[in-house]
N, C-alpha and C positions, 0 to 999 in steps of 0.2 A: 734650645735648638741652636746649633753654630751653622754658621754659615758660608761655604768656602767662593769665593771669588778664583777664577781658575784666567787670573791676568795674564799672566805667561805664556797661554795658547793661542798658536796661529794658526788658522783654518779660512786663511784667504779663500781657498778652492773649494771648501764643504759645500753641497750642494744644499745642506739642512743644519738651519741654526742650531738645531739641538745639539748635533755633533760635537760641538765645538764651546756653548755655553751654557749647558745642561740645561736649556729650555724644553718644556714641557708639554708649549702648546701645540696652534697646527702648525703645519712651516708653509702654507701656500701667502703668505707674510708680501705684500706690496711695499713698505718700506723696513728695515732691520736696521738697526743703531746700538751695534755694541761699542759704545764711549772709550770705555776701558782699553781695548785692545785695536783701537784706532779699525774695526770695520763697518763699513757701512753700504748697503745693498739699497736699490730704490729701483723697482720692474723688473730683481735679477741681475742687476748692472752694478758693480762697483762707482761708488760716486763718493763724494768731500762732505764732510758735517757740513760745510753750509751747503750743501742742495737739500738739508732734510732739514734743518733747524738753524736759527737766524737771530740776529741781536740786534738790530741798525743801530742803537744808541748806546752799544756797551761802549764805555770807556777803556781807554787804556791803563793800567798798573801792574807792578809784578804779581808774579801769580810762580806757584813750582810748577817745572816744567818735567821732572824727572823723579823718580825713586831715592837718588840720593839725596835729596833738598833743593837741588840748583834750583834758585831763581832769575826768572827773567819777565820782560815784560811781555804783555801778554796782547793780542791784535786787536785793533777796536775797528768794532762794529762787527765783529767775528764772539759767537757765543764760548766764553771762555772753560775754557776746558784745564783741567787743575790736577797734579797728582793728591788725592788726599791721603794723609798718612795713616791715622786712624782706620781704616778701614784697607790700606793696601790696595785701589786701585785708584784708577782716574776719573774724573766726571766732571758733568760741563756743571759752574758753580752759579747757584741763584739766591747770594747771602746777601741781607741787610745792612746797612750799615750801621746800623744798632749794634752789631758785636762789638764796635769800638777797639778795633785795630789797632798798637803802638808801635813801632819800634825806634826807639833813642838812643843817645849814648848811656843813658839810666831808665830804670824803671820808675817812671812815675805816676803816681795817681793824683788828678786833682778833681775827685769829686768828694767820697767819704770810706769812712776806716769798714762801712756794714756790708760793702760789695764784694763778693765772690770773685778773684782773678785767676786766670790762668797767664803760666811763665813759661817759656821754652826756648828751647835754642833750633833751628832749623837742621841742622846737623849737630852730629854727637850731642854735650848735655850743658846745660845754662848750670852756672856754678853762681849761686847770691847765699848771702848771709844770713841763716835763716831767723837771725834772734832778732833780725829788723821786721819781721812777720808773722801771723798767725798762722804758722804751716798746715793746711790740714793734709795732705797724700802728693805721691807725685815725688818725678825725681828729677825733673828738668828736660824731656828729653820730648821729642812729637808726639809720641804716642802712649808717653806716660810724663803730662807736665803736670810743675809744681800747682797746685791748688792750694789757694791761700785769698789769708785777708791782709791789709794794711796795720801796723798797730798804728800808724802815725800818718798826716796828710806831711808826706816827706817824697825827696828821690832816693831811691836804691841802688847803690852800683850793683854791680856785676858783672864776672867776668865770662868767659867762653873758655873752652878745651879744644875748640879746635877754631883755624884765624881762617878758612875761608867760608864760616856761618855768621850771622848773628840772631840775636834775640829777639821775642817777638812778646809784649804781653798784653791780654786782651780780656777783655770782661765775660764771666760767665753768662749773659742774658739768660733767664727760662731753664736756671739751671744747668745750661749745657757749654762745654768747652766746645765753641766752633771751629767748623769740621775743615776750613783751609787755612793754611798759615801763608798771609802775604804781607809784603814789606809799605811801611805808606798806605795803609788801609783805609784810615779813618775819612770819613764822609765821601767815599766813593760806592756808589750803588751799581750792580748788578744791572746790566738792562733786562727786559721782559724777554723770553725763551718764548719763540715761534716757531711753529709747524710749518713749512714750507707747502701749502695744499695745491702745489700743482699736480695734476693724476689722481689725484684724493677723490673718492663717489662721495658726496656731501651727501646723501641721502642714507647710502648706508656705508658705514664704518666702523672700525674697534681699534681702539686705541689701548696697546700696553707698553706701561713703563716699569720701572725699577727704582724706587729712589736708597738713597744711605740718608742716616740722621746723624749726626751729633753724639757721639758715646757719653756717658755720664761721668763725671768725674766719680768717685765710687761713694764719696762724701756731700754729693752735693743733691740727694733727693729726686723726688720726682721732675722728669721736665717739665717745661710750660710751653703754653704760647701757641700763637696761629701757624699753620705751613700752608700755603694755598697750593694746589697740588695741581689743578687743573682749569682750564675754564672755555667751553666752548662760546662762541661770541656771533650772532646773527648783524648785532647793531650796539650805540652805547646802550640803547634801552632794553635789550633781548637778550638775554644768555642764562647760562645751567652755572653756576661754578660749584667746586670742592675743595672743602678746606678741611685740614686736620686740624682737632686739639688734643692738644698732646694730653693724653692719660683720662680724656673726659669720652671723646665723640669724635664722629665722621660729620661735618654737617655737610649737605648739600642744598642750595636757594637758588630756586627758579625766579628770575626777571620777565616781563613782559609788559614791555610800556614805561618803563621804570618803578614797575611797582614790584612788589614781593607778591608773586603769586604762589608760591609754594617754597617750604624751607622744612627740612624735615633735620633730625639729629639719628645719626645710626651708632648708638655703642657697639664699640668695632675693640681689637687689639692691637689699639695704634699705642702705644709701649714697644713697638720694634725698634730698631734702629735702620734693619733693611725691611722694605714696604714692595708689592707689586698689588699697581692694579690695572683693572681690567675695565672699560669699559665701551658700551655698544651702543649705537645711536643707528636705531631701524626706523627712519620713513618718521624721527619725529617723537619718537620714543625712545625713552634712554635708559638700559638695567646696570646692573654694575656689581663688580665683584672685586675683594680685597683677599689677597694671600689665598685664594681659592677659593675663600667662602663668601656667597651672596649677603652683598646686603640687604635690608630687608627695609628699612626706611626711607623713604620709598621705596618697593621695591621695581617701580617703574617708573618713571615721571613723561609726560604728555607733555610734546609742544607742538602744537597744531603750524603749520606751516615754517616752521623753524628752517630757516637756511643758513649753513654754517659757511660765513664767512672768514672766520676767525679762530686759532686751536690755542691758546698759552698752557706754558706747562712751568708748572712751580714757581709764578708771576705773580706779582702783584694783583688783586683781585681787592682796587679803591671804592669800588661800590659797597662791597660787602665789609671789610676787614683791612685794617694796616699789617700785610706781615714783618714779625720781628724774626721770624728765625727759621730759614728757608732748608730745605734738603737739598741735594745734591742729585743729579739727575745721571744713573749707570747705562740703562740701557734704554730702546726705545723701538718697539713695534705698530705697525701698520698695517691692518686689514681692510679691505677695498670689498668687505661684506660684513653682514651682521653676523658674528658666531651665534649660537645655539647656548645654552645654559650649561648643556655638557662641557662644551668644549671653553667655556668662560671659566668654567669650574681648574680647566688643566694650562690654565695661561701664571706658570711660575714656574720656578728657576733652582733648580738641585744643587 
């Protein structure tokens, strides 16, 4: 199935998401966050990504700000928001530092010759010597880089085709060419991605998103790795999270007290690269739907006086899981009730 991203459309004035970014579900929506095309609704109202979603401890570093490659430095304590090339639009970015970021005046590796790289140039195409490398695809360029190994723990020159980009090269993790290219990457984390729950009914709510993954290099296998996707949070001891594994399960683990009170695995069709899910939190009960279709493991889960004080989304989730290899967050809905199973069923994106 392909999937069109429709970035170019402006429907400031639509009175109905769907309109404007072939959603599907209901439109009576309390808060709307389409990333991509910079709009964002909260009671009806035009309002700023930060009134719906927040970072206090993102750091500063360049980030693209544009379609052409430009880079610039990106806001701190503001949820960084990315053009990704790969996929053609924009989204707020929740990557690890584990991708292992470079950019020098050389490509260098100092770890060993068995690691999977990816090479690119930010604009137009990274020009390197291929006899210095085990080329396997790829032609230099964002959204088709060189995939390769090292034959040698060496530096690589290279050059550029065009002087106002440069180069970027970065370790495949889990298989995947990660999905932003920023300048100065290494050892700089993403802060945690919050819900901003003012207005929000804590009792009854549904939460959809959109995420993008990681495209495969076409040589480099199945993905891997954790994505933590969601996590609602009563207290450090109380909370639901969801985490993806890539090509295995859905899992979701219920907390209470700090203990594991419930952890179920749902084989799902998480091999997407784009993901929507759905899900509803009635009075304490929580069901959930992916790409339309219910999941089934649990297909409810029970938290007897659960009060949500807390929403992250594509965060860190250290009780359960270290993520190494996070998604990217497109779009982002708020319902201020609990949908119906029908209507969880029609919460995706044409």
């Amino acid at each position: 199935m392909t999937v069109v991203f429709k970035s170019d459309i402006k429907a400031e004035t639509s009175a109905s998401i769907s309109n404007f970014v072939g959603y599907t579900g209901p439109s009576d929506h309390y808060i709307y966050a389409d990333i991509s095309n910079s709009v964002y609704k909260k009671g009806g109202a035009s309002v700023g990504l930060t009134n719906i979603l927040t970072s206090p401890t993102q750091k500063l570093f360049p980030t693209i700000i544009d379609k052409l490659g430009n880079v610039a430095d990106s806001s701190a304590g503001i949820p960084r928001r990315s053009f990704v090339p790969a996929h053609g639009v924009f989204a707020v970015m929740a990557e690890n530092a584990n991708a292992g970021y470079v950019s020098n005046p050389n490509l260098a590796i100092t770890t060993n010759t068995s690691t999977v790289y990816a090479a690119y140039a930010t604009k137009g195409r990274l020009l390197i010597d291929i006899n210095n490398v085990n080329l396997l695809s790829g032609t230099g360029t964002s959204i088709d880089p060189y995939i390769f190994k090292y034959k040698a723990l060496t530096t690589i020159p290279f050059s550029l085709d065009r002087i106002d980009s440069f180069a970027v090269c970065t370790a495949c993790v889990g298989n995947r060419v990660p999905l932003n290219i920023v300048k100065n990457r290494d050892n700089v984390i993403d802060s945690d991605i919050l819900l901003n729950l003012d207005g929000i009914n804590k009792n009854q709510f549904t939460v959809v998103f959109r995420t993008v993954s990681p495209k495969l290099g076409n040589v480099l296998g199945p993905a891997s790795g954790y994505v933590p996707l969601v996590k609602l949070i009563e207290d450090v001891n109380k909370s639901v999270s969801y985490v993806k594994v890539r090509n295995t399960s859905l899992n979701i683990q219920t907390r209470n007290n700090g203990t594991v009170k419930g952890e179920a695995q749902e084989v799902a069709p998480v091999t997407q690269v784009v993901d929507t899910y759905a899900i509803c939190f009635n009075n304490g009960t929580i069901t959930h739907y992916m790409n339309g279709a219910k999941i089934n493991a649990p297909s409810a889960i029970q938290l007897p006086s659960f009060t949500l004080n807390e929403l992250k989304i594509l965060s860190a989730d250290t009780q359960w899981s270290v993520p190494k290899y996070s998604d990217a967050l497109v779009n982002l809905i708020i319902y201020n009730r609990a949908l119906s199973a029908s209507e969880l069923a029609t919460c995706l994106f044409k």
